[in-house]
One Martini backbone bead per residue (centre of mass of N, CA, C, O) as a GRO file, in nm:
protein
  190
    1UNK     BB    1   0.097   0.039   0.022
    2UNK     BB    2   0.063   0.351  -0.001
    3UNK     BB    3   0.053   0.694   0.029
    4UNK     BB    4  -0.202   0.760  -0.147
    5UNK     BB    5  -0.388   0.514  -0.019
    6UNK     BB    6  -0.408   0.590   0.258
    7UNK     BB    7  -0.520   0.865   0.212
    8UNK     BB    8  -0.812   0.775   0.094
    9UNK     BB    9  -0.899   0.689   0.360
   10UNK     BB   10  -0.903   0.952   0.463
   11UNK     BB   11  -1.040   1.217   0.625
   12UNK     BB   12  -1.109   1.540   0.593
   13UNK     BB   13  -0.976   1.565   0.897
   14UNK     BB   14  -0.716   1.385   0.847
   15UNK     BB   15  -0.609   1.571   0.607
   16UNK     BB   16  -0.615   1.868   0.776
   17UNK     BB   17  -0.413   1.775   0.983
   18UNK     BB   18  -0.156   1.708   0.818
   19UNK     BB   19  -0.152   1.985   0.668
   20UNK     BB   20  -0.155   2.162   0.886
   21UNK     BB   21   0.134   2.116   1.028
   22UNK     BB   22   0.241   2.224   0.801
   23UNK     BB   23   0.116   2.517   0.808
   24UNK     BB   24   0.202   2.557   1.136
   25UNK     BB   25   0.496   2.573   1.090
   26UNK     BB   26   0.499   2.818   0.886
   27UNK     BB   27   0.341   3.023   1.075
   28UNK     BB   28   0.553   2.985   1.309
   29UNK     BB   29   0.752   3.132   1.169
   30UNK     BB   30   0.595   3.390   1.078
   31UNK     BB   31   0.622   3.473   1.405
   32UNK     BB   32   0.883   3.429   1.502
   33UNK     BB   33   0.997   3.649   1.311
   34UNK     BB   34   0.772   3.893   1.435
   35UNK     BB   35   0.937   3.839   1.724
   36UNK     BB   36   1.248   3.851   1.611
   37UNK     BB   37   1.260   4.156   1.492
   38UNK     BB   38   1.351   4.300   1.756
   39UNK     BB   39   1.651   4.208   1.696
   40UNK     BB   40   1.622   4.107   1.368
   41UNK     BB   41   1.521   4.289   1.087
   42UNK     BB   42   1.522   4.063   0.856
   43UNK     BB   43   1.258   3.856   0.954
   44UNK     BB   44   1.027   4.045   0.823
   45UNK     BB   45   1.069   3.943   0.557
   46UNK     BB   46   1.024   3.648   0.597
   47UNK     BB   47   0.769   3.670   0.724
   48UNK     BB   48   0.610   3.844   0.460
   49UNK     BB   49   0.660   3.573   0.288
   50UNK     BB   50   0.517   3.385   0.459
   51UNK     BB   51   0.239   3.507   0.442
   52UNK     BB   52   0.213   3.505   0.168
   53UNK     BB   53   0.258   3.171   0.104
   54UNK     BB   54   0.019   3.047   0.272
   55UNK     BB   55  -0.222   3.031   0.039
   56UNK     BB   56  -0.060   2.888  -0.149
   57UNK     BB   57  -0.018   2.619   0.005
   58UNK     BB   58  -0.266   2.570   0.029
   59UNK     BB   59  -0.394   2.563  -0.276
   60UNK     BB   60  -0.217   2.313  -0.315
   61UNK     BB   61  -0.365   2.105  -0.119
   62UNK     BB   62  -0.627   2.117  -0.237
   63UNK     BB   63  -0.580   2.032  -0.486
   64UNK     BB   64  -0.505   1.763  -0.479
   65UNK     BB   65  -0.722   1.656  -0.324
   66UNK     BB   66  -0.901   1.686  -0.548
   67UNK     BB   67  -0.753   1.560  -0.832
   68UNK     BB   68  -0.713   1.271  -0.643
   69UNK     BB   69  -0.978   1.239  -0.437
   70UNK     BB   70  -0.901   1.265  -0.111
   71UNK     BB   71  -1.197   1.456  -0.113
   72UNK     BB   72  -1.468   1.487  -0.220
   73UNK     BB   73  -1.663   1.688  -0.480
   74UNK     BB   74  -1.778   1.906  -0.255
   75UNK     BB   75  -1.755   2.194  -0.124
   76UNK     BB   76  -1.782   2.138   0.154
   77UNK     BB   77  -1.543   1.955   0.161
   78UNK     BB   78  -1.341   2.167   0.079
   79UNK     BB   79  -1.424   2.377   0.317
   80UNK     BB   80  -1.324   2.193   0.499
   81UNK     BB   81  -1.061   2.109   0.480
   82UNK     BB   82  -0.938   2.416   0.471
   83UNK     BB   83  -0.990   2.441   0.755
   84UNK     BB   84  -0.859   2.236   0.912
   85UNK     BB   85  -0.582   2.366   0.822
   86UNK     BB   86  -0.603   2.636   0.979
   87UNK     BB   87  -0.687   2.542   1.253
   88UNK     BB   88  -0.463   2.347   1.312
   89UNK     BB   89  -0.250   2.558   1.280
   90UNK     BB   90  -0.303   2.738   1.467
   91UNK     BB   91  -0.210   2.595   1.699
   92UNK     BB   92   0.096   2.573   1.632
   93UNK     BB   93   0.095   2.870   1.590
   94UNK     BB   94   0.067   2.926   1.855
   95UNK     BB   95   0.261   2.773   2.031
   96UNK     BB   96   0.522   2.937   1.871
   97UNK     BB   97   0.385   3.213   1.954
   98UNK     BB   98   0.402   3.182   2.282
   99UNK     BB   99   0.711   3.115   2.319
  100UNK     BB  100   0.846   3.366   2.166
  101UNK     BB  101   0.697   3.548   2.397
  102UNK     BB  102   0.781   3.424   2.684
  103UNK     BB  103   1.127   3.352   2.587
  104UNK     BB  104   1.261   3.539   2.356
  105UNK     BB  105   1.020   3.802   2.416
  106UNK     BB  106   0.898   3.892   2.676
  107UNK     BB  107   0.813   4.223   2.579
  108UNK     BB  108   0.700   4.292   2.304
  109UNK     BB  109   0.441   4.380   2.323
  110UNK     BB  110   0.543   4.623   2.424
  111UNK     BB  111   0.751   4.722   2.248
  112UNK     BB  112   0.519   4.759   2.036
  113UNK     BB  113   0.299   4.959   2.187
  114UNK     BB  114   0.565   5.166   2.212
  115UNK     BB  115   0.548   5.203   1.864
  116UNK     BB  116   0.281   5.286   1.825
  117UNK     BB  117   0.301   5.549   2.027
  118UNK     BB  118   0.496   5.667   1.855
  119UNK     BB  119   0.388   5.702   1.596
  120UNK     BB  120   0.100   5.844   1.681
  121UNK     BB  121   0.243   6.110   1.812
  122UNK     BB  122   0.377   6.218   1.540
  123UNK     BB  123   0.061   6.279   1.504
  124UNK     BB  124  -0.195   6.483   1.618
  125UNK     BB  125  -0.453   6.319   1.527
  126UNK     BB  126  -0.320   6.085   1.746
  127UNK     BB  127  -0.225   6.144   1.996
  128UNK     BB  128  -0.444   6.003   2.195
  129UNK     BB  129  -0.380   5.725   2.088
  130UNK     BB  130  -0.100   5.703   2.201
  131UNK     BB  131  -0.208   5.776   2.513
  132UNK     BB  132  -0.338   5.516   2.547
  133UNK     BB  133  -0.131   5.339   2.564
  134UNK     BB  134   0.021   5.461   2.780
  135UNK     BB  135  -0.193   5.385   2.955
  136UNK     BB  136  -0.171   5.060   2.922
  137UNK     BB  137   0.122   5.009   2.973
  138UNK     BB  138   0.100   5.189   3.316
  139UNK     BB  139  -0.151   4.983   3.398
  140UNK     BB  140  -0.141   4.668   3.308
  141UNK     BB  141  -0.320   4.594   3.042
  142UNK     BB  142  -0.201   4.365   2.861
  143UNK     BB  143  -0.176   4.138   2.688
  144UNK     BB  144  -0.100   3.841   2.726
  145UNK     BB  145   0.044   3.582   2.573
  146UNK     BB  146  -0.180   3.386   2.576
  147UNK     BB  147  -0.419   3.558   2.487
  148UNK     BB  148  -0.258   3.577   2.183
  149UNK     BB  149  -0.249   3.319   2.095
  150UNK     BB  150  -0.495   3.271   2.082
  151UNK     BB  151  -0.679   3.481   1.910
  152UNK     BB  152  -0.498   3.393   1.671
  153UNK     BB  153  -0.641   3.147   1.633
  154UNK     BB  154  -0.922   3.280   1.545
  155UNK     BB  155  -0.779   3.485   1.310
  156UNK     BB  156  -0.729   3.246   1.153
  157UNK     BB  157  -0.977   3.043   1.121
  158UNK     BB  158  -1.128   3.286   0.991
  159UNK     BB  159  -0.921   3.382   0.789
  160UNK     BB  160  -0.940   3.049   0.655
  161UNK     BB  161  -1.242   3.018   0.588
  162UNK     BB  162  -1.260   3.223   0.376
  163UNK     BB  163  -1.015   3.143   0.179
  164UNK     BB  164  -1.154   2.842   0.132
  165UNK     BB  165  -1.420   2.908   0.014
  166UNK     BB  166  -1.290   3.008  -0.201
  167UNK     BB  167  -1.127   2.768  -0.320
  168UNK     BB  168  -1.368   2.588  -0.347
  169UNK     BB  169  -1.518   2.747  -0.585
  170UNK     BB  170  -1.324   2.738  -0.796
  171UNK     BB  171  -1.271   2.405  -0.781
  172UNK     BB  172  -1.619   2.333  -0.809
  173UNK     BB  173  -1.656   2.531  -1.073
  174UNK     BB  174  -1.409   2.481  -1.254
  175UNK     BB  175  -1.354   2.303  -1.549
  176UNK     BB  176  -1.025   2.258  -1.504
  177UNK     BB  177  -1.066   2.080  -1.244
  178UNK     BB  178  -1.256   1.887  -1.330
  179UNK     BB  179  -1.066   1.763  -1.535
  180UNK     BB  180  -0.854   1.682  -1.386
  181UNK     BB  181  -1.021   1.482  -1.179
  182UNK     BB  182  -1.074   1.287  -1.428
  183UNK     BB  183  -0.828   1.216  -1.532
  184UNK     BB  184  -0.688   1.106  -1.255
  185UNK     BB  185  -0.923   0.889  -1.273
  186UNK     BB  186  -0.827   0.744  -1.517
  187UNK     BB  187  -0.524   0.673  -1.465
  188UNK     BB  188  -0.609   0.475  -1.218
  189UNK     BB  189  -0.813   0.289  -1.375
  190UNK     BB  190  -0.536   0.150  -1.553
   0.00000   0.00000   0.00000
């Protein structure tokens, strides 16, 4: 039995389990560059480019899954597929950034919360906005490491449902992909 035979096999929750993890580990490096930013600014284009990268290697794996036939011919099936690797993803991200906020860069938010209020303070229509900031960094209001990475969870789940949704509709609706996923289904029937 090979790897593509097992994979067929497999539901559409744990092939977006397996893929996930491929993508929770790439979306964990473009957090973690973009918190030793703050130590090593060549890091950003990295984490920036990792950024732009990641929705196409997601298009990339629902393409494959779709061609294969790992997972039904239909938009729910791949657009649950697709929301899977990214919520799957986001937990191993979110482990990531949290480690790297705890451990590499304990004051990160502090430090990122006091260059976005020295930004604002530069232009007098944000002065407001900028003590406002300075009023949370000495109240002690910032959100902890752990609330961060949480919240993480959520904003790549939410719009990783979105970006999935799109990718279903495209894989599902266009012609070019139905007769892709025709032809390699008549080459394994051979």
């Amino acid at each position: 039995m090979t790897r593509d035979d097992n994979i067929r096999e497999r539901s559409v929750y744990s092939l977006g389990a397996a893929d996930g993890a491929i993508v929770g580990i790439l979306m964990g490096i473009c957090t973690l560059c973009m918190v030793l930013t703050v130590r090593i600014q060549f890091l950003s284009i990295i984490g920036l480019l990792l950024l732009v990268v990641t929705p196409f290697v997601v298009w990339w794996m629902l393409c494959r899954s779709w061609i294969k036939g790992y997972c039904p011919p239909t938009f729910s099936a791949v657009w649950l597929h697709g929301i899977c690797i990214y919520l799957f993803g986001s937990i191993i991200m979110a482990l990531i950034f949290y480690l790297s906020m705890r451990y590499a860069v304990p004051n990160w938010i502090e430090i990122e919360t006091r260059e976005a209020a020295a930004r604002l303070a530069e232009d007098p229509t944000t002065a407001y906005q900028a003590q406002v900031l300075i009023n949370i960094i000495e109240s002690g209001q910032l959100p902890s490491p752990i609330f961060t990475a949480v919240s993480s969870i959520w904003l790549v789940a939410f719009t990783g449902s979105l970006w999935s949704m799109g990718f279903a509709f495209i894989l599902t609706k266009m012609r070019f992909y139905r007769l892709k996923r025709e032809q390699y289904a008549a080459l394994i029937k051979q």
